[in-house]
MIVO-820649 format. One line per field, with one value per atom (N, C-alpha, C): residue number from 1; atom name; x, y, z. Coordinates in steps of 0.02 Angstrom, whole numbers. Atoms other than C-alpha are relative to their C-alpha. Layout:
<atoms>
resi: c(NUM  ...)
name: c(CA  ...)
X: c(X  ...)
Y: c(Y  ...)
Z: c(Z  ...)
</atoms>
This chain:
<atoms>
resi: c(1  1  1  2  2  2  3  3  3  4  4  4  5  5  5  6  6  6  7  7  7  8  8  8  9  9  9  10  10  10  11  11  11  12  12  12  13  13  13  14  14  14  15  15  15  16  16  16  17  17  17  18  18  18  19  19  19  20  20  20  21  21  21  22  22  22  23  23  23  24  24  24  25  25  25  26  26  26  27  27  27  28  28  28  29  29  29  30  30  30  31  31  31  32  32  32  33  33  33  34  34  34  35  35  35  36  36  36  37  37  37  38  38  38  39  39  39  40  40  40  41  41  41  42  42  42  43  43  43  44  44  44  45  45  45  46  46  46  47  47  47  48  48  48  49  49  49  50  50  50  51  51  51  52  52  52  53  53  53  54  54  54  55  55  55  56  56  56  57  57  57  58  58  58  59  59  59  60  60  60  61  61  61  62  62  62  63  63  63  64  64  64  65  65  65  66  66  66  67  67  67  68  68  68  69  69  69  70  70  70  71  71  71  72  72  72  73  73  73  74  74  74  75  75  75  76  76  76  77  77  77  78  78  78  79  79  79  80  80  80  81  81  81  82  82  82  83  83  83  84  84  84  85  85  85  86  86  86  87  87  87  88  88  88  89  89  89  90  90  90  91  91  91  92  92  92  93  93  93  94  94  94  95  95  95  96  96  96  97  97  97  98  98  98  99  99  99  100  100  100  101  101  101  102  102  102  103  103  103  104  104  104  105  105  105  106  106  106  107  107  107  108  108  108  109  109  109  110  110  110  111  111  111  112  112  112  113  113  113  114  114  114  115  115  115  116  116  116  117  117  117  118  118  118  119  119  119  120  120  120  121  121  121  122  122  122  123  123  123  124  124  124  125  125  125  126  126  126  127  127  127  128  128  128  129  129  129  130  130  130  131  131  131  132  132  132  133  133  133  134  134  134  135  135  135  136  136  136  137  137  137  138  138  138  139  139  139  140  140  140  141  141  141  142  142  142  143  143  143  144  144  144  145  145  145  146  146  146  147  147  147  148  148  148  149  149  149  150  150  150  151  151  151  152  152  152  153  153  153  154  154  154  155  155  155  156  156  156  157  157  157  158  158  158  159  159  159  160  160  160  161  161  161  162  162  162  163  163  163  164  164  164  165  165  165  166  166  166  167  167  167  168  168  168  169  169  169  170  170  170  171  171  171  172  172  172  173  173  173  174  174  174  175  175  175  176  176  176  177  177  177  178  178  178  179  179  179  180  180  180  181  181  181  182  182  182  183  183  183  184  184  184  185  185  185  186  186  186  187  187  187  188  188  188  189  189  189  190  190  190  191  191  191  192  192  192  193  193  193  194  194  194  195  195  195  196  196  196  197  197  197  198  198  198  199  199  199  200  200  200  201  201  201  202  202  202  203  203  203  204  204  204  205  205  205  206  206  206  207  207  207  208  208  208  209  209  209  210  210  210  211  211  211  212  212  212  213  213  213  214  214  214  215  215  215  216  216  216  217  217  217  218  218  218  219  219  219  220  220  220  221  221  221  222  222  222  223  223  223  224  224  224  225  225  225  226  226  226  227  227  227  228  228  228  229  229  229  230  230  230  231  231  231  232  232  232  233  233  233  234  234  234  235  235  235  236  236  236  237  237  237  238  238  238  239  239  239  240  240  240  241  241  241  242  242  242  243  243  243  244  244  244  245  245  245  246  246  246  247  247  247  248  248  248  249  249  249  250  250  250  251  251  251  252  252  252  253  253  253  254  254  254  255  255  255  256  256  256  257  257  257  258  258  258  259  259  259  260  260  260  261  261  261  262  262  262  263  263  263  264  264  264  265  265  265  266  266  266  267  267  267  268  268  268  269  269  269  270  270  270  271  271  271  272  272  272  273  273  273  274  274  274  275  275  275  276  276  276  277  277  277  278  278  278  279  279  279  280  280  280  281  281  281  282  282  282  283  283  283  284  284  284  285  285  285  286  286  286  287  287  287  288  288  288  289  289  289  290  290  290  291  291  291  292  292  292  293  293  293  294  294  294  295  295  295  296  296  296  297  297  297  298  298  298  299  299  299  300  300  300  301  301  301  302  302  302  303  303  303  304  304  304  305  305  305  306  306  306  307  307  307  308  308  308  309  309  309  310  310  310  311  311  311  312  312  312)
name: c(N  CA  C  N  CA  C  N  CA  C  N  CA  C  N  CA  C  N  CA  C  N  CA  C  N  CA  C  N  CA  C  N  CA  C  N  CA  C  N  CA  C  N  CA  C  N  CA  C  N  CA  C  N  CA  C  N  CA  C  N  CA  C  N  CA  C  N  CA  C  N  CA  C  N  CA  C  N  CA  C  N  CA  C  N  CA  C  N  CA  C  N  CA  C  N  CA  C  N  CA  C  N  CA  C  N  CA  C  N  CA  C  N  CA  C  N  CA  C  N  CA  C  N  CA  C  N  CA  C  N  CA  C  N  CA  C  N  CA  C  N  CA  C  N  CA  C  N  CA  C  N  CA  C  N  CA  C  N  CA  C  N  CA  C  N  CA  C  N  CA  C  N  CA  C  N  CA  C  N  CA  C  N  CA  C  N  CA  C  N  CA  C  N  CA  C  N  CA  C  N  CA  C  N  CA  C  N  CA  C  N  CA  C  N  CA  C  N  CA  C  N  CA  C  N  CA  C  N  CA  C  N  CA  C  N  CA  C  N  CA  C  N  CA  C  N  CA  C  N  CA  C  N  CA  C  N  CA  C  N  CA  C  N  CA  C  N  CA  C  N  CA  C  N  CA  C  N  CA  C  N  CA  C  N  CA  C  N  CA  C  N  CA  C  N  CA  C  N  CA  C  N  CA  C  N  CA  C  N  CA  C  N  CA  C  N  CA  C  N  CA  C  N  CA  C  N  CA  C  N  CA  C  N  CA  C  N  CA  C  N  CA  C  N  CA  C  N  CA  C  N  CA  C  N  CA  C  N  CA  C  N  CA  C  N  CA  C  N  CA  C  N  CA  C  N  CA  C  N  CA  C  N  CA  C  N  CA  C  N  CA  C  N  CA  C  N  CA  C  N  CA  C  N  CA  C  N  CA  C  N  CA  C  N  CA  C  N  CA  C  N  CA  C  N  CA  C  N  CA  C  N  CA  C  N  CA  C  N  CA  C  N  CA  C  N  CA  C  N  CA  C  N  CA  C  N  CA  C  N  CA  C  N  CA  C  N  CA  C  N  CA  C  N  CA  C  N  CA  C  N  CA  C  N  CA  C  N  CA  C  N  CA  C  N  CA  C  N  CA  C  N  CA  C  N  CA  C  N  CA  C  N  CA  C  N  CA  C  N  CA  C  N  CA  C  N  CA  C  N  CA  C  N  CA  C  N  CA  C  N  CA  C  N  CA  C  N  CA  C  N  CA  C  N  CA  C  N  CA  C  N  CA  C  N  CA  C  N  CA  C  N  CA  C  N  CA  C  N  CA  C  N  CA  C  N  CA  C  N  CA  C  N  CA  C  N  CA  C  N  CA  C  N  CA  C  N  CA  C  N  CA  C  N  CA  C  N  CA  C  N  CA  C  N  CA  C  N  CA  C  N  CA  C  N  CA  C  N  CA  C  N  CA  C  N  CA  C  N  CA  C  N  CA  C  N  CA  C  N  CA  C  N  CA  C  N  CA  C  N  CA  C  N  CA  C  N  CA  C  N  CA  C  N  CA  C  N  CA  C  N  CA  C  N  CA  C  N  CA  C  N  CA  C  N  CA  C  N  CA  C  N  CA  C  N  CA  C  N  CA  C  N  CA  C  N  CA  C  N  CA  C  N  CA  C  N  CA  C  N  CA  C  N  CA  C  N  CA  C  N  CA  C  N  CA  C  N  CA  C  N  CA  C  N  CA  C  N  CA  C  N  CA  C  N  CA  C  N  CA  C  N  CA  C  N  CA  C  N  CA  C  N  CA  C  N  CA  C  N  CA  C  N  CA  C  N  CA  C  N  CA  C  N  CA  C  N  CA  C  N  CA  C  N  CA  C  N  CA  C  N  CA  C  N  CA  C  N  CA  C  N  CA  C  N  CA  C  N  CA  C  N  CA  C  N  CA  C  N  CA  C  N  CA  C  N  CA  C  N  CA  C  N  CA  C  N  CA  C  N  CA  C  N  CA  C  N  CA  C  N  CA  C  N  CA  C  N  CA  C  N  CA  C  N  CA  C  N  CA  C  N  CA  C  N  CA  C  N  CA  C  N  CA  C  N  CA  C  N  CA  C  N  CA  C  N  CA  C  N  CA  C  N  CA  C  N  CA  C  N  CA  C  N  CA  C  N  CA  C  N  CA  C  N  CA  C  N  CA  C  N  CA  C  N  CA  C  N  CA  C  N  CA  C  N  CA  C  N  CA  C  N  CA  C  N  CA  C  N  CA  C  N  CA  C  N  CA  C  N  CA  C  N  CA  C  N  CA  C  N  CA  C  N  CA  C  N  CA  C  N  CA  C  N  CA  C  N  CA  C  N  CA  C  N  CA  C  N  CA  C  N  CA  C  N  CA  C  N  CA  C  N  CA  C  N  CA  C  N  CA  C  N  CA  C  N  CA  C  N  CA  C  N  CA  C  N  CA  C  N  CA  C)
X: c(19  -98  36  -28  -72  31  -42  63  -27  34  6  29  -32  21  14  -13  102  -2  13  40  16  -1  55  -83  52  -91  46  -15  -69  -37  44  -142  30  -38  -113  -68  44  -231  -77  29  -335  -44  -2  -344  53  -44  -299  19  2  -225  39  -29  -168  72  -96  40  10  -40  128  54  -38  290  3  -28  320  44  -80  482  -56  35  350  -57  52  192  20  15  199  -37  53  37  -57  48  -111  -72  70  -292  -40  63  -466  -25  39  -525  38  -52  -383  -1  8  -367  -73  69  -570  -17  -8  -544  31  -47  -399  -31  12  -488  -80  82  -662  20  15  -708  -24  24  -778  27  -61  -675  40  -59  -529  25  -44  -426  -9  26  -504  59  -40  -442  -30  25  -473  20  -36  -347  29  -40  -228  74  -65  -46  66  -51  98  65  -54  276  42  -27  373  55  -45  519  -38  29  487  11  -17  558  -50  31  404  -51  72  269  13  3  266  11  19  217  69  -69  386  46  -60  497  -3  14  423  54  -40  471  84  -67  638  36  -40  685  19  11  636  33  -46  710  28  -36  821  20  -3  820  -67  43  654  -30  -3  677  -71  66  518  -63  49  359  -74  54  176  -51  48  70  -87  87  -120  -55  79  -287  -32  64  -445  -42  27  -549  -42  59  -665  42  -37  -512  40  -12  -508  94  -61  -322  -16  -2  -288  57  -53  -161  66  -21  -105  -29  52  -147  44  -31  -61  7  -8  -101  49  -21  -41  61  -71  126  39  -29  177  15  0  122  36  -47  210  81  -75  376  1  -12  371  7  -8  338  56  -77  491  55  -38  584  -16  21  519  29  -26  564  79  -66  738  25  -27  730  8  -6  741  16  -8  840  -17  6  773  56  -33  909  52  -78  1018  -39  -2  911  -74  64  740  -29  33  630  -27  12  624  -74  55  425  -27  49  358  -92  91  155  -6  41  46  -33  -11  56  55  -78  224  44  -78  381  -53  -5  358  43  -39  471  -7  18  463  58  -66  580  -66  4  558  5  -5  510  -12  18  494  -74  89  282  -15  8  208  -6  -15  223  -84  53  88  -38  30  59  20  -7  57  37  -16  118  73  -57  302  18  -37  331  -53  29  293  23  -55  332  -50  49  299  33  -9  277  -18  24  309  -52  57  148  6  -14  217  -64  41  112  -78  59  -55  -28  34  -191  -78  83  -368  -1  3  -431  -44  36  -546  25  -54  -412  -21  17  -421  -83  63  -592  -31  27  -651  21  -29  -530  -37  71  -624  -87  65  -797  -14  17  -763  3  19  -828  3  11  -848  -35  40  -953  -66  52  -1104  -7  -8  -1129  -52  66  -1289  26  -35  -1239  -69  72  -1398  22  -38  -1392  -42  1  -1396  -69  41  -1544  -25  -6  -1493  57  -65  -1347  39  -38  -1200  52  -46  -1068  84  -81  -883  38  -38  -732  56  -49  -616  62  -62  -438  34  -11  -338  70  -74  -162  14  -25  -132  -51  81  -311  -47  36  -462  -29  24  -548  -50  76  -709  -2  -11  -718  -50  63  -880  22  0  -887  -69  60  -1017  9  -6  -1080  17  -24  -1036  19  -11  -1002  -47  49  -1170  -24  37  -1215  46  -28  -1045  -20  -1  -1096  -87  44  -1267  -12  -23  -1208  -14  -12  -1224  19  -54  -1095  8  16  -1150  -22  10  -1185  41  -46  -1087  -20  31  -1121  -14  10  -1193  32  -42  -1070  -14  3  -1096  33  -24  -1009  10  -75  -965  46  -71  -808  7  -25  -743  17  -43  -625  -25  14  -730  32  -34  -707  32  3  -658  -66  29  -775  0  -22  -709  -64  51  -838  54  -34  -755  -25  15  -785  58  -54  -644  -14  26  -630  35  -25  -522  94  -63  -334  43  -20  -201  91  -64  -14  44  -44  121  56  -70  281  35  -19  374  -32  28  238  -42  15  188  -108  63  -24  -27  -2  -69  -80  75  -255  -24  32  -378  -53  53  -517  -32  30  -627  -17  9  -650  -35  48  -771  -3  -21  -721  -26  40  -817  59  -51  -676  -14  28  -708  21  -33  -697  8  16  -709  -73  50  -831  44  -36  -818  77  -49  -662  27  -41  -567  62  -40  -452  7  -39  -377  66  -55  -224  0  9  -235  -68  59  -416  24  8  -349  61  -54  -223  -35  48  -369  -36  70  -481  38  -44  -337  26  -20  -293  -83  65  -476  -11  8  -497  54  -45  -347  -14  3  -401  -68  80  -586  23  -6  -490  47  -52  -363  64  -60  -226  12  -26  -139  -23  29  -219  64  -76  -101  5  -20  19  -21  14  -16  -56  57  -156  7  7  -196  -72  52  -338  -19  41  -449  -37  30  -514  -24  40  -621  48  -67  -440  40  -74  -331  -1  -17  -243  52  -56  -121  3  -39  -18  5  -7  -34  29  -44  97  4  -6  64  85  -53  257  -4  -18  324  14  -7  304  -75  54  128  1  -7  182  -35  15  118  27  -3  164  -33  58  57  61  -62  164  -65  25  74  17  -30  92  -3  24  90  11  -2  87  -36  19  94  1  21  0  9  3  21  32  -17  89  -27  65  -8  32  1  -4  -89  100  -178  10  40  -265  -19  18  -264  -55  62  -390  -51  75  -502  -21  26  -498  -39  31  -538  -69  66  -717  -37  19  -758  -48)
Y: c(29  520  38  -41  618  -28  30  544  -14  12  454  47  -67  563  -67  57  469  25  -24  474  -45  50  399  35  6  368  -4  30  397  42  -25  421  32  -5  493  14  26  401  24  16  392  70  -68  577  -31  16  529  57  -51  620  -45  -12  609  40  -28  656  13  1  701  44  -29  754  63  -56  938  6  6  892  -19  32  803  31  -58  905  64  -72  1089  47  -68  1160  -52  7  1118  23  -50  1170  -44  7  1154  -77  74  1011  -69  65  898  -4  -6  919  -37  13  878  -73  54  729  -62  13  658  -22  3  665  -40  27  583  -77  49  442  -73  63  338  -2  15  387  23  13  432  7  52  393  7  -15  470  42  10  569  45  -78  723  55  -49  807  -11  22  829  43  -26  881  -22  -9  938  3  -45  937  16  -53  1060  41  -61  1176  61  -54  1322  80  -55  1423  0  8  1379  35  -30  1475  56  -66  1660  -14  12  1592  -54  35  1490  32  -32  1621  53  -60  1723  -34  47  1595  -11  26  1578  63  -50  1733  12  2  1716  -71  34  1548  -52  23  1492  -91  57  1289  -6  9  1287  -1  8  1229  -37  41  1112  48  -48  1185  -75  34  1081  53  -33  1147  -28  49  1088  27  -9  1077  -38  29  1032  -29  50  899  19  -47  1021  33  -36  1112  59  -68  1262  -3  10  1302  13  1  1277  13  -12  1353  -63  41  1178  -62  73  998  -31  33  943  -81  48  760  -14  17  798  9  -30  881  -62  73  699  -41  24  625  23  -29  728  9  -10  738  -87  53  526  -15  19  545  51  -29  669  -60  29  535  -60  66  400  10  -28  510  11  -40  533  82  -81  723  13  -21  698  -77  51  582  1  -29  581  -26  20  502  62  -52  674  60  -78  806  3  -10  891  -1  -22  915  72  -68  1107  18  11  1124  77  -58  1265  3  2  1287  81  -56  1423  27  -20  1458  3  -11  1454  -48  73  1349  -43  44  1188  -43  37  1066  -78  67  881  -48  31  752  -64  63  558  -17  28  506  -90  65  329  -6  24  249  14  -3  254  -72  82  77  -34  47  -49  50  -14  51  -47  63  -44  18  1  85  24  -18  96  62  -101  292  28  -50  410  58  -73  614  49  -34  751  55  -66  918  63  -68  1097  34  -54  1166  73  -62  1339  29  -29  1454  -4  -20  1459  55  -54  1595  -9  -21  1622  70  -64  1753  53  -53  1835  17  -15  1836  -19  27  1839  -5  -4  1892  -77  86  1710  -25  58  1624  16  1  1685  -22  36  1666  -66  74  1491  -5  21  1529  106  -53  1668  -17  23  1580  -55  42  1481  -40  48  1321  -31  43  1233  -74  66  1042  -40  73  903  -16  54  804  19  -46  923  35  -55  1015  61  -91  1189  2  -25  1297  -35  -16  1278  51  -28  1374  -24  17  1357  50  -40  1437  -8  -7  1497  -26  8  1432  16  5  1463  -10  23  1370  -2  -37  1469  -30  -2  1387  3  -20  1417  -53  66  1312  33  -7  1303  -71  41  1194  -16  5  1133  -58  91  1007  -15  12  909  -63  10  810  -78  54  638  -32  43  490  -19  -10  474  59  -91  664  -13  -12  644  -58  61  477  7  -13  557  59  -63  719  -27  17  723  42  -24  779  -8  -8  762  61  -67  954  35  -28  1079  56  -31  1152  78  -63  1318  42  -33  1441  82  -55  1622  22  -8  1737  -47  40  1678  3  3  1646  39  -22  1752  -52  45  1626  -104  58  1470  -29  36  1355  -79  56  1180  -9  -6  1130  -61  57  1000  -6  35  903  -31  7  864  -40  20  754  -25  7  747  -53  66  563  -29  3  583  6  -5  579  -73  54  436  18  -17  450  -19  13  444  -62  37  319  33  -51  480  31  -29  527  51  -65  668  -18  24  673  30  7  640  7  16  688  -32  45  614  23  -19  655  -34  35  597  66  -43  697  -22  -4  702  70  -66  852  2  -14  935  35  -62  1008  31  -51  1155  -26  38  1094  -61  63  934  -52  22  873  -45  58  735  -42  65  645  -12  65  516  44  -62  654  62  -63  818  19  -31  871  76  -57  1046  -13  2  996  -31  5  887  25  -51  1029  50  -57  1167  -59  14  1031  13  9  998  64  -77  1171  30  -14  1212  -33  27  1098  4  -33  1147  61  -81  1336  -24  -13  1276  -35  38  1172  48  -46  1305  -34  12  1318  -90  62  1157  -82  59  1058  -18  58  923  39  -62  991  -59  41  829  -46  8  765  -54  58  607  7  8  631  -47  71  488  21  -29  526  -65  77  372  -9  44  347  -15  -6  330  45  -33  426  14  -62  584  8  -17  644  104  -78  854  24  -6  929  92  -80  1118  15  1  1183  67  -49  1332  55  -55  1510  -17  8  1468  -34  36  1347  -68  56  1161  -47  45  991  -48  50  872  -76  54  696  -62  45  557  -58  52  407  17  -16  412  -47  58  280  1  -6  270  -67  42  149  -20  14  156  39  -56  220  -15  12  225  46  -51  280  21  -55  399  0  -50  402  78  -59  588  12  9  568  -27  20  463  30  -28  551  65  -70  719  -25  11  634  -9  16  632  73)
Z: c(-64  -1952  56  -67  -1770  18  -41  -1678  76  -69  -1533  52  -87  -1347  40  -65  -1224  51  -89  -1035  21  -49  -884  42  -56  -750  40  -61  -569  43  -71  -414  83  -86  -231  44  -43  -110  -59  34  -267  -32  24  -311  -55  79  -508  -55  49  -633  -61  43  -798  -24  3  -839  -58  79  -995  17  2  -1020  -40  51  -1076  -28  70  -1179  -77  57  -1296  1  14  -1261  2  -2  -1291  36  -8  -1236  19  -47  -1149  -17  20  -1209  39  -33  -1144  -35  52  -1263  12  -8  -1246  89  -87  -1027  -18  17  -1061  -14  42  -1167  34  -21  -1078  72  -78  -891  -29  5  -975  32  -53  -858  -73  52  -1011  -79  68  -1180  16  4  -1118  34  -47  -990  78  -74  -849  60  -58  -703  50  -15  -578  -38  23  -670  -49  41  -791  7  -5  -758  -46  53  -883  38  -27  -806  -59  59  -911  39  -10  -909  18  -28  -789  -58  56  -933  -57  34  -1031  2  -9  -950  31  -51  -885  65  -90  -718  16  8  -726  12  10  -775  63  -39  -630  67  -44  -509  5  -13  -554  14  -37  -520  64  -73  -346  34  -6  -351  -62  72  -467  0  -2  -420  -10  23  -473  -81  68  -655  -15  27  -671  34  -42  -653  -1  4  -631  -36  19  -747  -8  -40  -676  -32  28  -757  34  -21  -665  -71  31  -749  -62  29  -836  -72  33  -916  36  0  -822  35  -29  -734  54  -73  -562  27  -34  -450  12  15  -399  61  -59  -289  28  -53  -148  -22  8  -186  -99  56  -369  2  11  -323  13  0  -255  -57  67  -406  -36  56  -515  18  -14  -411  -9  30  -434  -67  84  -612  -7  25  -630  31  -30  -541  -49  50  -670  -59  63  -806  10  -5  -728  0  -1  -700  73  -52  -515  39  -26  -395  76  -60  -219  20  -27  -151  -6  8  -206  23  -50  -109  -25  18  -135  -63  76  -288  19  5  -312  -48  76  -424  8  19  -474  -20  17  -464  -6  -6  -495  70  -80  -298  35  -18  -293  9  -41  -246  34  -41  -176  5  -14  -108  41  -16  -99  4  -1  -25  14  -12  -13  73  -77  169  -8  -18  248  11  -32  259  56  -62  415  -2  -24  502  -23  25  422  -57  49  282  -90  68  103  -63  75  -20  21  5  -54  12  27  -108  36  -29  22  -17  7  -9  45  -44  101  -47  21  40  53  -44  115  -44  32  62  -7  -21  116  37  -61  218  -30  1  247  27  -58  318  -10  -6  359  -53  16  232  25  -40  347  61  -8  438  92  -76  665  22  -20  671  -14  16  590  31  -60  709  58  -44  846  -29  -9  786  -38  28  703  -69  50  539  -38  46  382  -44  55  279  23  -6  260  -61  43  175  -15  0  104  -56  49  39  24  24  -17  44  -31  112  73  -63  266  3  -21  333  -33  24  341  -1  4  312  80  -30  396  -5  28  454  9  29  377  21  2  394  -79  60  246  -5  9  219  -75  54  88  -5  -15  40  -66  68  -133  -47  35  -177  57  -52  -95  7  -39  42  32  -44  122  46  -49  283  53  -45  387  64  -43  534  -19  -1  531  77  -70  703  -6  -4  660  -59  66  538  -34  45  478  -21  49  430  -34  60  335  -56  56  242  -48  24  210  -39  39  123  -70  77  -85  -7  54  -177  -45  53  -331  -54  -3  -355  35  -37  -301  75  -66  -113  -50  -5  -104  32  -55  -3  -15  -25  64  39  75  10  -55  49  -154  -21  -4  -168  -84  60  -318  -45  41  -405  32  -21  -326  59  -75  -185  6  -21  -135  59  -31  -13  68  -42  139  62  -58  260  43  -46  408  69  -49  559  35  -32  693  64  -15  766  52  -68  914  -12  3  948  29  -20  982  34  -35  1070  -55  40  939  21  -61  997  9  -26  1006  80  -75  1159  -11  18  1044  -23  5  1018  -67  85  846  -12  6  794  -53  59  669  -3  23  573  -86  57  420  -31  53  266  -75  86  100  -41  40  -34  -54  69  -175  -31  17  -277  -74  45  -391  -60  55  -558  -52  -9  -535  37  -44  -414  62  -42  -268  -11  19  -288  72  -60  -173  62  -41  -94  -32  40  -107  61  -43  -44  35  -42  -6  39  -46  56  76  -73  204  6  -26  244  23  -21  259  56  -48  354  70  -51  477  16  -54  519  -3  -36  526  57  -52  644  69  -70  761  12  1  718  60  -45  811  74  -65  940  44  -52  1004  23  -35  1113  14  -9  1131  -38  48  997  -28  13  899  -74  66  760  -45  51  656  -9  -18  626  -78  57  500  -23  54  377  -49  44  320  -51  63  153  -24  32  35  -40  33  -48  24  -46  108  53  -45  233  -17  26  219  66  -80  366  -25  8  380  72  -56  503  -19  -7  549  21  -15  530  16  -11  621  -75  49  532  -29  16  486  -76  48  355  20  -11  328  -52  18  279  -37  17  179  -15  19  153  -15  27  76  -62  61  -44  -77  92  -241  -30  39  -365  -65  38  -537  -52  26  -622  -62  67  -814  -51  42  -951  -91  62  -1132  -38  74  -1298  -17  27  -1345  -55  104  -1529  24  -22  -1516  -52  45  -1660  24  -13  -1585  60  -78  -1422  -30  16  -1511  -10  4  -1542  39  -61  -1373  16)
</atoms>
């Protein structure tokens, strides 16, 4: 008999994944990630994330050279199987579940993680006022850029987008924040609630290594109690891999600097992104870096028939 796998469930603003400790898992394949994220035998998620010794994976040991407090790494699978650089809403998740597991105390300084995009760094902030969930974390996403680089900032866009739903093409602009992003406005709150995302957009070029694909409608701005002017916008995301789900983290980090990239000079550095699982706070930081800070919460923890899941 297989020895049961033990996970946890959790979510950030309902971007779910699946956890396991790499002390007790090893390794990671296509079938099991597959199995593991099924919505109806087994346990369902967007994803599935391993935290593991950075000394475990090439892409670990690379990292630590460059920095050497980066002992844990996130090792990320999209829903499908394939590997993914890494997920803003998951890096939360997974710095709470190192903190569950006891490999990280926020109260004694940052969480140093290693992704397949590099360092990240996550500390324990305070909620925003009338919010409900306990555990907030913000993460330095590290830098971002346009990959078509000034020319797209001037003319808006580098791409073209065809999503069910819509007409005709639109056009997008590129982002990319060590995964790739695709970014449309659309003109209000009903073109975004009439979009299907059930298929994956069409985009021109195609993206080599695939896209995310963020719908965007920007819903005005409000005065901070600092004085400082805080924007807002609504968001719906196809993510490569996966499909529709409830957020994405790097997605409302590309929508929100797309949308200051189309608004210009003197647009707001922070901007709050409404997604159909919540709201994330994204704070453009000096040096062309960004912020993502949001809630996480982990729901469960389980023993798997790895036998009966393999029949899936």
């Amino acid at each position: 008999m297989t020895a049961p796998l033990h996970v946890t469930k959790g979510h950030g603003t309902q971007n779910d994944f699946v956890l396991l400790d790499g002390r007790r898992t090893p390794e990671l394949d296509t079938a099991l990630v597959r199995a593991l994220a099924d919505r109806r035998a087994g346990i369902g998620g967007d994803g599935v994330i391993r935290l593991t010794a950075s000394t475990d994976l090439p892409e670990g040991v690379a990292l630590l050279a460059v920095e050497p407090a980066a002992t844990w790494f996130m090792d990320y699978r999209n829903a499908d199987g394939s590997i993914a650089e890494m997920c803003g809403n998951g890096v939360r998740v997974v710095a709470d579940y190192a903190r569950a597991l006891g490999l990280w105390d926020p109260t004694a300084g940052e969480l140093v993680l290693g992704t397949r995009a590099g360092v990240r760094r996550v500390c324990r902030v305070d909620p925003p006022a009338g919010s409900s969930e306990a555990d907030w974390y913000a993460v330095d996403m590290g830098e971002w850029r346009l990959p078509a680089g000034e020319q797209a900032a001037a003319a808006g866009a580098d791409a073209e987008v065809t999503v069910a739903g819509l007409a005709v093409p639109r056009p997008a602009l590129s982002v990319d924040l060590g995964n790739p992003h695709t970014v449309l406005a659309l003109a209000d709150e009903g073109e975004l609630a009439a979009v299907d995302l059930t298929r994956a957009p069409d985009v021109l070029p195609v993206p080599p290594h695939g896209t995310n694909v963020e719908l965007v409608v920007p819903v005005g701005e409000s005065v901070a109690a600092d004085g400082s002017t805080v924007g807002r916008l609504r968001m719906r995301v196809h993510e490569r891999g996966v499909g529709e789900t409830r957020s994405c983290g790097t997605g409302a980090c590309a929508a929100a600097l797309a949308v200051r990239t189309w608004a210009g000079a003197g647009s707001p550095t922070v901007w709050l992104v409404e997604v159909p699982g919540g709201t994330v706070r994204v704070t453009a930081l000096p040096g062309g870096r960004v912020e993502l800070a949001g809630p996480a919460v982990l729901v469960a923890e389980l023993d798997v028939d790895v036998e009966a899941l393999a029949g899936v």
